[in-house]
N, C-alpha and C positions, 0 to 999 in steps of 0.2 A: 289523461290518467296520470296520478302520481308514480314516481320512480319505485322501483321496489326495494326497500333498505334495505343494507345488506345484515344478516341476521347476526347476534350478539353472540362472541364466542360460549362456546359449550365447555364447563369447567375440564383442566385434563382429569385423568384418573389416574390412579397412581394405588399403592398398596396400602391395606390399611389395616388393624391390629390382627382381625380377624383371614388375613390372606385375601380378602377380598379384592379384588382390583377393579370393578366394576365401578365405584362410588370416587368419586374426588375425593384427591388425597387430604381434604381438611377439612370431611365432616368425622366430627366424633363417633367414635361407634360404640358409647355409651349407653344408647336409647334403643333396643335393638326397634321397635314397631315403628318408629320415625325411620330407623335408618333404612330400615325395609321399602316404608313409601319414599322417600329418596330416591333411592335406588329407580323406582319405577318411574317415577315425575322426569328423573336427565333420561333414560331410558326413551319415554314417550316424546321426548322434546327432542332429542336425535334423533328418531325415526322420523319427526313432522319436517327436521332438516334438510336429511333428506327426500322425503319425499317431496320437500321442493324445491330443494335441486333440478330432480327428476321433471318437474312442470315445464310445459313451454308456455300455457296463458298466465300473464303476469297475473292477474287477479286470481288463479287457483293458487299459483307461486304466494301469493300475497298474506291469501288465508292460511297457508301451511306453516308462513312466519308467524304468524298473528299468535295460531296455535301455539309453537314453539315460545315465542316469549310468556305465556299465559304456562306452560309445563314449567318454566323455567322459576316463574315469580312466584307456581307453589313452593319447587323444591327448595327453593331461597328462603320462601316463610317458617318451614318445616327444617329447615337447618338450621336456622339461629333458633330455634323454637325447642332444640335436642339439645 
């Protein structure tokens, strides 16, 4: 079985016009229905983070990355996209 990578940092988060602090500090908050699913894409990719942290079978570990970079490469498309 392949080694399990180690998963791709998760943007920080930082404050943004609206007070929010939830969203990395350098998506625009222009768009508000973009910045909305944003918000929920890093959201669901930190929670898959964790939870596979939390795995002890690399292969469940594996799919929880797999996940996480798949949340991550929407919020990416949906950020330049705002």
């Amino acid at each position: 079985m392949a080694p399990v990578p180690p998963h791709p940092p998760i943007p920080p988060t930082g404050a943004t016009r609206d007070g929010d602090s939830t969203l990395p500090a350098d998506i625009p908050v222009r768009n508000a229905q973009y910045t909305e699913q944003i918000r929920e894409y890093y959201q669901q990719a930190a929670e898959c983070a964790q939870q596979a942290d939390a795995q002890m079978d690399s292969k469940v570990k594996h799919q929880f990355l797999v996940l996480m970079r798949l949340w991550l490469l929407l919020a990416n498309h949906f950020k330049f996209k705002s």
